[in-house]
N, C-alpha and C positions, 0 to 999 in steps of 0.2 A: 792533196793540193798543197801547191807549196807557201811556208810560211815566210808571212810579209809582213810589215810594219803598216808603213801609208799606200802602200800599193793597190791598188783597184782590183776587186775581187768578186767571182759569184757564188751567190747564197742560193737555197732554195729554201722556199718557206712554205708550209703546209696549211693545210686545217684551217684555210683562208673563209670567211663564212659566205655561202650563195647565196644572200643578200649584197653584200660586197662588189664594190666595183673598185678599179685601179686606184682610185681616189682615196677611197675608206682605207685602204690598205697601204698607202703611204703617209698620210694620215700619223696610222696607229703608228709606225715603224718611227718617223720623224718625230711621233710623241716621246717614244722610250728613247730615242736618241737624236736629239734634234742634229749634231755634229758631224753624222754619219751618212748626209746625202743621199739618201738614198735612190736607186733608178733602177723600175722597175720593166726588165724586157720582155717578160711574157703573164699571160694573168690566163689560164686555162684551167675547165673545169677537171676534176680527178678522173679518174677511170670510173668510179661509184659513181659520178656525179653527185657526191653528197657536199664537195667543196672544192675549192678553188686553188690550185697550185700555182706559187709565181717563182719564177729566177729574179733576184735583182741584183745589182750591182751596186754596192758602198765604195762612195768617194772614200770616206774613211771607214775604216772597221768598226762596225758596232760591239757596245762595252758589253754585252752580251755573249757574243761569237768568241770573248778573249778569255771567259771562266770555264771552268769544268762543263762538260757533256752532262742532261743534254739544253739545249739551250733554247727554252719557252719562253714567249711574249705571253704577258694575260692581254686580253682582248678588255680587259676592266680601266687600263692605264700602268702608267712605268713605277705605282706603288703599289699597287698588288701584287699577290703571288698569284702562281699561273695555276688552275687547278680545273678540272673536269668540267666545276659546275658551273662557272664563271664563261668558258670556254680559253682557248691558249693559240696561237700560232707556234710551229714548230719549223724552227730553224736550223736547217744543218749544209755543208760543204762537202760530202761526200757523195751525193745523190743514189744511195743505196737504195735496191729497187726502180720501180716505172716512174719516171717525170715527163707528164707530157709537156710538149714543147711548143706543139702546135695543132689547132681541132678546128677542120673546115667545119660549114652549117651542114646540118644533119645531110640534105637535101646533096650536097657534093664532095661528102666523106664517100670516098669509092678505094682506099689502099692505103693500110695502115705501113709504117715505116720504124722499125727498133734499131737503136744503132748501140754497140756495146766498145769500150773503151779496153786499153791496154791493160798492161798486169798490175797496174796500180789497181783498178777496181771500178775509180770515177772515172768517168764517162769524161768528163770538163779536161781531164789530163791529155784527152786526145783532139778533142774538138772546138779548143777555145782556144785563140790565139790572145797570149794572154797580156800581151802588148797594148790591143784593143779592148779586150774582153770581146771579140768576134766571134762566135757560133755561129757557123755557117749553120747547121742546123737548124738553128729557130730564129737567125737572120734572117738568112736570104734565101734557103733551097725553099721553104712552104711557096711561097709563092712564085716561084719557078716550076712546079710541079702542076700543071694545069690539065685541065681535060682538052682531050683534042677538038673537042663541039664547041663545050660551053663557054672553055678559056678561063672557068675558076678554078684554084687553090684547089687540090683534092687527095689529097695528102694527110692524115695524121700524123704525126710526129714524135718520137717518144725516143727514151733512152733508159738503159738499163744497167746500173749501176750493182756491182758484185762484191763479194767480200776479196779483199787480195789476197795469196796465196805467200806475199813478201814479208806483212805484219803477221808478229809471231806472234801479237794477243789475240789472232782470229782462232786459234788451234789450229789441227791438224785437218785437211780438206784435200777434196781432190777434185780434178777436173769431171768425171761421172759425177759426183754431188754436187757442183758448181752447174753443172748441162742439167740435172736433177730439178735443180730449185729453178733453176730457169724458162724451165717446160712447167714447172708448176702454177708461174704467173703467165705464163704465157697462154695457161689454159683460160685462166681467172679472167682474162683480154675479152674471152671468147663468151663467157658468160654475162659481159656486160654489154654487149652489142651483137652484129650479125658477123658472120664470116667476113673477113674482110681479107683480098688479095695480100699476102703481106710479104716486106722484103726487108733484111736482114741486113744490116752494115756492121762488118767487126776490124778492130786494129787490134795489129798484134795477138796478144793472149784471148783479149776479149773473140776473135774471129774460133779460134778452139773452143771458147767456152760452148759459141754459136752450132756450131760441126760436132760437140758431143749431145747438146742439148734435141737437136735435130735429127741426129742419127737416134736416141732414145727415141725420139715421140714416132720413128718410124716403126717403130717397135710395138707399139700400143695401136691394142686391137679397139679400144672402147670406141662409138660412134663419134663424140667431140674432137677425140684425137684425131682418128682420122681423118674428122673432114680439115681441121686444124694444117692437117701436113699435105692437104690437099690444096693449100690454100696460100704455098709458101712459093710465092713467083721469083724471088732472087735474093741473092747472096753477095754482098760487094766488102770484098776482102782486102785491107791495107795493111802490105807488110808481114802477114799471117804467116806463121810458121811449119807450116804443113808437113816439110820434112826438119822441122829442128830450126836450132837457130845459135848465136853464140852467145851463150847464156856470161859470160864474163862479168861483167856488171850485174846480174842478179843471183850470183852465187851467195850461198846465206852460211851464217856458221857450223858446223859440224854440231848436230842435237835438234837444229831446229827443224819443229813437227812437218813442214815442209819441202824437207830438204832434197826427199825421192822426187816428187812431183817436180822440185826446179831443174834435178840433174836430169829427168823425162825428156826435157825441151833440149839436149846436148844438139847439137848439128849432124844429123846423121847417125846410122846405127841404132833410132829410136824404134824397141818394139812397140811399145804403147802407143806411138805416135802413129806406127806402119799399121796396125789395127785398128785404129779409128779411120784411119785414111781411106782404108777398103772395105769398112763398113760404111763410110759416109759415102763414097762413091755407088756400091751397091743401094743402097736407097733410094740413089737418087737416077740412078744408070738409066732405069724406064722411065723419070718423071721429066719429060721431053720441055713443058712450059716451063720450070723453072731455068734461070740463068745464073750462071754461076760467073763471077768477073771478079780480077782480080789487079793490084796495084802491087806494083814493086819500087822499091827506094832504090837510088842509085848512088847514091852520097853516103861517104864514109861518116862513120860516129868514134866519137874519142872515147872506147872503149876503155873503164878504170876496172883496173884488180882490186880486188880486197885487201891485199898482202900490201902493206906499205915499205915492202921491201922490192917490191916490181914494178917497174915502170906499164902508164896506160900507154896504150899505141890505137892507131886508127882503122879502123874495119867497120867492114858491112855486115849489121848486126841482124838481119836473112837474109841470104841467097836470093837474089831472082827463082835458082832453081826451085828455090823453097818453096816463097811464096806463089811461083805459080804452080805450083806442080796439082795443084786441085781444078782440073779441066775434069770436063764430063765426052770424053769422046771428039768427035771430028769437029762436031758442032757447036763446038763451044771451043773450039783451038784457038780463035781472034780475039777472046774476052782477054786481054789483059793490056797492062800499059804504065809506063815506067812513069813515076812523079823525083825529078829531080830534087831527092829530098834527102836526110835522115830517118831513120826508123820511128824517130820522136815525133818528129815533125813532121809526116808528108801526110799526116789527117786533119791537120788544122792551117786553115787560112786567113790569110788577110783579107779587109774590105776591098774587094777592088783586085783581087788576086787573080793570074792570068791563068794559075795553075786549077785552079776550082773548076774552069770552065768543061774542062775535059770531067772532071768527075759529076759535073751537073748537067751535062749531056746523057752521059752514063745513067742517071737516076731517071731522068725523064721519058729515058728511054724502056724502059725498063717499068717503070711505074705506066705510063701510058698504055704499053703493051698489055700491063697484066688487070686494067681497069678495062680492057674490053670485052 
């Protein structure tokens, strides 16, 4: 996330206790920093249900968020230390791992919903407009997503936040380990609740991680898995790089442990890329209920070189060909559709945005379908 001074920002904060209501929990936050305004926009229980996760937004940065990682409240007050026994809130900006977002009543959770973020890793880099701090996510789509009967909210909402492939202190990783560790929580999902229809939203890198993560669990023969991948109604892709893309801008130094995996993403010519493709295809070629849709940018990005001896110039940082090229056959030829955007920007909206409306058609549609 990018760093600001007084700019408005969101946190996510953990190990919230299930006694706790929004109250208590501002509260404690405006005790350790009275300066820091804090606003809270979601208060949802964990995936364990052993506690309560919230996003909030600081008018100002709390003096917390500005020292060293990693960055604990004691639940005792802003003169203690933070420590096990005591209990602690855990604060972080990255949202690495599951944050949910949003958890209908038991009685009208019918389709869970994961959405994963670009190459940076957070999730927020692609879904927050950060003008607002708007998340369409845990704004506005929950309650746009209704049953066709009852007319309630029936949607969970979650986000899945990865290590980046760009920071060179994560070490060396790859997209198979990245899809790896994805499928691993994604099983964890399944053991805390029932099968639930689920659908997949990826930008950018994040939409790969999804396509590798998926094409493994097609893979696994165990009874969880499969009912898991039995259980995957759609896939909504922004800007996803399917055949490649112009990696220009995230080209890394020569050494760094990442360096194959960035040149992987070149524009074409990619064989790792052309082998997930046609395995993620095969997967899915016979699983007729899932839908696969996808979004294309139309708007040039001011693409920078490394080389501070070459001028950046403007281009479309995927291809339309690119990002649609992941159709599943005849019946899936209509799923796509151009968002007058940047590659940056055409996953995040404004309040009131006229472009949202075509993508929250898309979900409703889609989620409606696969809760029947």
């Amino acid at each position: 996330m990018q760093q600001y001074s007084n700019q408005r920002a969101t946190f996510r904060v953990r190990r919230v206790p299930l006694g706790w209501n929004i109250g208590h929990l501002r509260a404690c936050l405006e005790q350790h920093d009275p300066s820091s305004y804090p606003d809270i926009k979601s208060f949802v229980p964990e995936v364990d249900r052993r506690s309560f996760t919230a996003t909030v937004v600081y008018k100002n940065r709390p003096s917390v968020t500005q020292g060293p990682k990693p960055w604990d409240l004691s639940l005792e007050g802003p003169h203690e230390k933070p420590s096990s026994n005591s209990g602690y809130l855990e604060i972080d900006d990255n949202l690495l791992g599951i944050t949910s977002l949003y958890l209908p009543p038991a009685k009208d959770h019918k389709v869970d919903i994961i959405a994963l973020g670009n190459i940076s890793g957070c999730p927020l880099e692609s879904f927050e407009d950060m003008a607002s701090n708007h998340v369409w996510l845990r704004d506005i789509l929950p309650a746009q997503l209704v049953d066709t009967e009852t007319r309630q909210p029936m949607a969970r909402v979650m986000t899945y936040g990865y290590q980046s492939i760009l920071n060179e202190i994560n070490g060396r990783m790859t997209l198979e380990a990245l899809g790896t560790a994805f499928v691993k929580v994604f099983i964890t999902l399944s053991n805390s609740s029932q099968f639930k229809p689920t659908i997949f939203i990826g930008h950018g890198f994040g939409g790969l991680v999804i396509k590798q993560a998926l094409t493994s669990l097609s893979k696994l023969r165990g009874e969880t898995e499969m009912n898991l991948f039995r259980a995957i109604r759609g896939v909504v892709f922004f800007g996803v790089p399917h055949d490649g893309m112009d990696i220009t801008s995230f080209q890394v130094a020569a050494g760094h442990p990442n360096q194959q995996v960035v040149e992987s993403l070149h524009q074409g010519g990619s064989e790792f890329l052309d082998q997930l493709h046609a395995e993620f295809l095969q997967a899915f070629s016979q699983k007729r209920e899932t839908e696969i849709f996808s979004f294309y940018e139309t708007l040039e990005s001011d693409i920078s070189r490394q080389h501070k001896d070459t001028a950046s110039y403007a281009g479309v940082v995927v291809t339309k060909a690119s990002a649609t090229r992941c159709h599943l056959g005849e019946r899936n030829g209509q799923h796509t559709c151009a968002i007058p955007r940047s590659n940056a920007d055409m996953a995040s909206f404004e309040p009131h945005d006229p472009e949202f409306d075509t993508v929250r058609n898309t979900l409703l549609g889609i989620t409606q379908r696969a809760a029947k």
